[in-house]
ZADO-1210 file (C-alpha; in nm, 4 decimals, padded with zeros to 6 digits):
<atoms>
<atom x="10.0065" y="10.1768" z="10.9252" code="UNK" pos="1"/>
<atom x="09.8659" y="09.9340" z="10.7214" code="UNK" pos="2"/>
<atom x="09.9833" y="09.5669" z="10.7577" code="UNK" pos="3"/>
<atom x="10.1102" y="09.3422" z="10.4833" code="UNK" pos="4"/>
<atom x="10.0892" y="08.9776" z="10.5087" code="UNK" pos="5"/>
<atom x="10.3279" y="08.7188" z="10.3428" code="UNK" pos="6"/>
<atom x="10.3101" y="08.3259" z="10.2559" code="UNK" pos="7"/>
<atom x="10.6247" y="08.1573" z="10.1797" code="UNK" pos="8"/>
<atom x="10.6992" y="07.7767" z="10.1687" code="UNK" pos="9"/>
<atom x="10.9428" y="07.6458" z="10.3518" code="UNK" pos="10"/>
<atom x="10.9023" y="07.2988" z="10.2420" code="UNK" pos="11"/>
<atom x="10.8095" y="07.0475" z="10.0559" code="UNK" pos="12"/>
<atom x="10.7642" y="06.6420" z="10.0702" code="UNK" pos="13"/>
<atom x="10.7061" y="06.4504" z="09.7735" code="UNK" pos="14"/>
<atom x="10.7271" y="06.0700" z="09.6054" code="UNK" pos="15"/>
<atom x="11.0559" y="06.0358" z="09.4388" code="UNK" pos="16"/>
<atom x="10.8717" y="05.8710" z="09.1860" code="UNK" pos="17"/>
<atom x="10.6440" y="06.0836" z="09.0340" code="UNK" pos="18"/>
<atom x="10.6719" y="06.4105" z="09.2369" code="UNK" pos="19"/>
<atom x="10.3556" y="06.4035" z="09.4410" code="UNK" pos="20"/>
<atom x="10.3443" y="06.6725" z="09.6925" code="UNK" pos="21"/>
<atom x="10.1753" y="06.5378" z="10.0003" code="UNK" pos="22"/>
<atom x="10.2724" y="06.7920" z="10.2403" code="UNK" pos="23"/>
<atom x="10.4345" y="07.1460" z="10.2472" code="UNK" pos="24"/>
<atom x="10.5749" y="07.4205" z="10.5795" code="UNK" pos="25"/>
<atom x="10.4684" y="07.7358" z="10.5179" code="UNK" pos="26"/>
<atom x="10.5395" y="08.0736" z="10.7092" code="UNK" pos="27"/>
<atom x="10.3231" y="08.3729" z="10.7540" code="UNK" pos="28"/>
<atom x="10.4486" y="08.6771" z="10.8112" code="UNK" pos="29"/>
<atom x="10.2855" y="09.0378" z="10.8939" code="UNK" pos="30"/>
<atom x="10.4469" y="09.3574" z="10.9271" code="UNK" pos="31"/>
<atom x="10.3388" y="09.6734" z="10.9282" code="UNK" pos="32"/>
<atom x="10.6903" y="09.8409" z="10.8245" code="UNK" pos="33"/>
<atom x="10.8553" y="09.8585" z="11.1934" code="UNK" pos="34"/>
<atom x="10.7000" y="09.5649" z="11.3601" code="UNK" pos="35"/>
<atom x="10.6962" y="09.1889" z="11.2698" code="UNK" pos="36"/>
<atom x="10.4935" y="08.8408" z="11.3888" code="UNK" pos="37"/>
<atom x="10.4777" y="08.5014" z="11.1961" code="UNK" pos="38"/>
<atom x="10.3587" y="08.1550" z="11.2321" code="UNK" pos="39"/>
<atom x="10.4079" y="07.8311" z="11.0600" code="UNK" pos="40"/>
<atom x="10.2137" y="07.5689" z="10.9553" code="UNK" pos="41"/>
<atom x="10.2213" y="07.2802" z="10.7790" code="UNK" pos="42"/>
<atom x="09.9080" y="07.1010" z="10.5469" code="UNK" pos="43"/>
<atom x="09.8989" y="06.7630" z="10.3957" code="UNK" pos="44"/>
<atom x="09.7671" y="06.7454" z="09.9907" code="UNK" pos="45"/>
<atom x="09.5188" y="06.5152" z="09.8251" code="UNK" pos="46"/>
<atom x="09.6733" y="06.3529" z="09.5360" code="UNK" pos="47"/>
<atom x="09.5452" y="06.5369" z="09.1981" code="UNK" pos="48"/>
<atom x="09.3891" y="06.4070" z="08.9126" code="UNK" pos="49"/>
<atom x="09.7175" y="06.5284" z="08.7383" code="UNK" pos="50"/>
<atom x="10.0377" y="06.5947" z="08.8656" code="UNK" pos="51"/>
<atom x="10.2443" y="06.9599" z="08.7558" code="UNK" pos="52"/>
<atom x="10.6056" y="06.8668" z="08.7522" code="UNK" pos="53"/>
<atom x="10.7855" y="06.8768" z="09.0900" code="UNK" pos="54"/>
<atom x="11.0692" y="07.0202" z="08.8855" code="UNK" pos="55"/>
<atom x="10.8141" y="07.2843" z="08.7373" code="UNK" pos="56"/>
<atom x="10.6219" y="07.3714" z="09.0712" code="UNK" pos="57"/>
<atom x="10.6072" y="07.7510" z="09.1361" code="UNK" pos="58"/>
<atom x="10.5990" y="07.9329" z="09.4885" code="UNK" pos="59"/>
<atom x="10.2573" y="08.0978" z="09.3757" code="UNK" pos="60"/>
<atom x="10.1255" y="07.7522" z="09.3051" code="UNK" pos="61"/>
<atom x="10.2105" y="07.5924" z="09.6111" code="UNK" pos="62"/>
<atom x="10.0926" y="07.8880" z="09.8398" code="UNK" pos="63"/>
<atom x="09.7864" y="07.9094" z="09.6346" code="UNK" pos="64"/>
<atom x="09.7311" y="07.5146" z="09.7399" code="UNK" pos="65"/>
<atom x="09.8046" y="07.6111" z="10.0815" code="UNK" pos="66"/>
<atom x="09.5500" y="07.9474" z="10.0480" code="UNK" pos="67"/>
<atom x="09.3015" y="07.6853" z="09.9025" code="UNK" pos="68"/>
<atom x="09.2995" y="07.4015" z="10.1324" code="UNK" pos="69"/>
<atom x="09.3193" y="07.6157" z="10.4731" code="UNK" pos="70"/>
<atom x="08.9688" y="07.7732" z="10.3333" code="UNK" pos="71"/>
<atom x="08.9231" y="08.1748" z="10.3502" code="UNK" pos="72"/>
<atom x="08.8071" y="08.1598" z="10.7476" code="UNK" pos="73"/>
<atom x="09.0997" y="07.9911" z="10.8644" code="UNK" pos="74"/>
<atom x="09.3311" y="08.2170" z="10.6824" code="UNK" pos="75"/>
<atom x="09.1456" y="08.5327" z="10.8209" code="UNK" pos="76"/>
<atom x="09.2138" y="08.3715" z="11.1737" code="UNK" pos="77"/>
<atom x="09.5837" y="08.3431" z="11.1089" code="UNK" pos="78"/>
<atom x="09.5831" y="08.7172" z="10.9446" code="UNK" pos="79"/>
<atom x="09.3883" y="08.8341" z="11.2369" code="UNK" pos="80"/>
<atom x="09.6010" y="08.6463" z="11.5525" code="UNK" pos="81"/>
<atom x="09.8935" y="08.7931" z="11.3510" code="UNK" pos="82"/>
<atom x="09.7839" y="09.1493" z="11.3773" code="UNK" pos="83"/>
<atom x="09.7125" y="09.0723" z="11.7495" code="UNK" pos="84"/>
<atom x="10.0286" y="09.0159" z="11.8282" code="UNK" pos="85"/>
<atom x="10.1373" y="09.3240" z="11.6033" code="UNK" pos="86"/>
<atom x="09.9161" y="09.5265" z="11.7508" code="UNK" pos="87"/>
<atom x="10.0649" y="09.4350" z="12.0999" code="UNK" pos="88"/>
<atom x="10.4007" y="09.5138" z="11.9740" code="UNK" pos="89"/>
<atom x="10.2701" y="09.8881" z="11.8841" code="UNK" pos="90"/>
<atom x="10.0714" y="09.9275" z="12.2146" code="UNK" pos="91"/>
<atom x="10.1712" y="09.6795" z="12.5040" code="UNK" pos="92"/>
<atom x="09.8625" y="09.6038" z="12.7447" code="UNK" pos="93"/>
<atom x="10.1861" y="09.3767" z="12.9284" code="UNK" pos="94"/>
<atom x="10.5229" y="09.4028" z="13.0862" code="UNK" pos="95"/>
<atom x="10.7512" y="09.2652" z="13.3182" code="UNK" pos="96"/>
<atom x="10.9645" y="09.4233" z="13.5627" code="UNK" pos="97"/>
<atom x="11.0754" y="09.4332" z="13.8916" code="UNK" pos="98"/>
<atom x="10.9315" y="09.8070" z="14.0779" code="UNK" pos="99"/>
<atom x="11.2379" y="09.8364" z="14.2988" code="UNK" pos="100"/>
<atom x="11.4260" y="09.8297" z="14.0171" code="UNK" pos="101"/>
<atom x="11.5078" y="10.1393" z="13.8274" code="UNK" pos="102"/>
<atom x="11.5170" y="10.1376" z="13.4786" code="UNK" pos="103"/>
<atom x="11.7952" y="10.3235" z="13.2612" code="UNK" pos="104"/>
<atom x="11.7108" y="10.6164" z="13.0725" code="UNK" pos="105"/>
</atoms>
């Protein structure tokens, strides 16, 4: 199945004064239609040369700050730890139980 990776922001802090963003949570999520893993993270921004609006700031804008400041190998190393643990879901290489114990079928 092929695995489809989401960004959303979870928060933002800004100066009440003019709206600078200088930090923003953000969650990853991958699932591959049955099974599900996610991280968060959160990334401090440079002030810009010129400021967007908070009241006008988009999702897609603020993830695409996120995408741009984590840099193309860190976000394959989230996408790929993500799958990991996906991939563990699907097949488990772990487990914990107790032998003498019988399990309920």
């Amino acid at each position: 199945m092929t695995t489809t990776f989401s960004y959303k922001i979870q928060s933002l802090n800004h100066e009440t004064a003019d709206g600078f963003v200088f930090s923003g949570g953000y969650t990853v999520k991958a699932h591959d239609g049955t099974y599900e893993s996610g991280a968060y993270g959160n990334i401090e921004f440079e002030r810009p040369e010129t400021l967007i609006p908070f009241a006008s700031l988009e999702e897609d804008t603020v993830i695409g700050w996120i995408k741009d400041k984590l840099g193309a190998e860190a976000i394959a190393n989230i996408e790929a730890n993500l799958q990991a643990r996906l991939d563990e879901q699907i097949s488990p290489t772990k487990a914990t139980n107790l032998p003498w114990v019988k399990r309920e079928t």
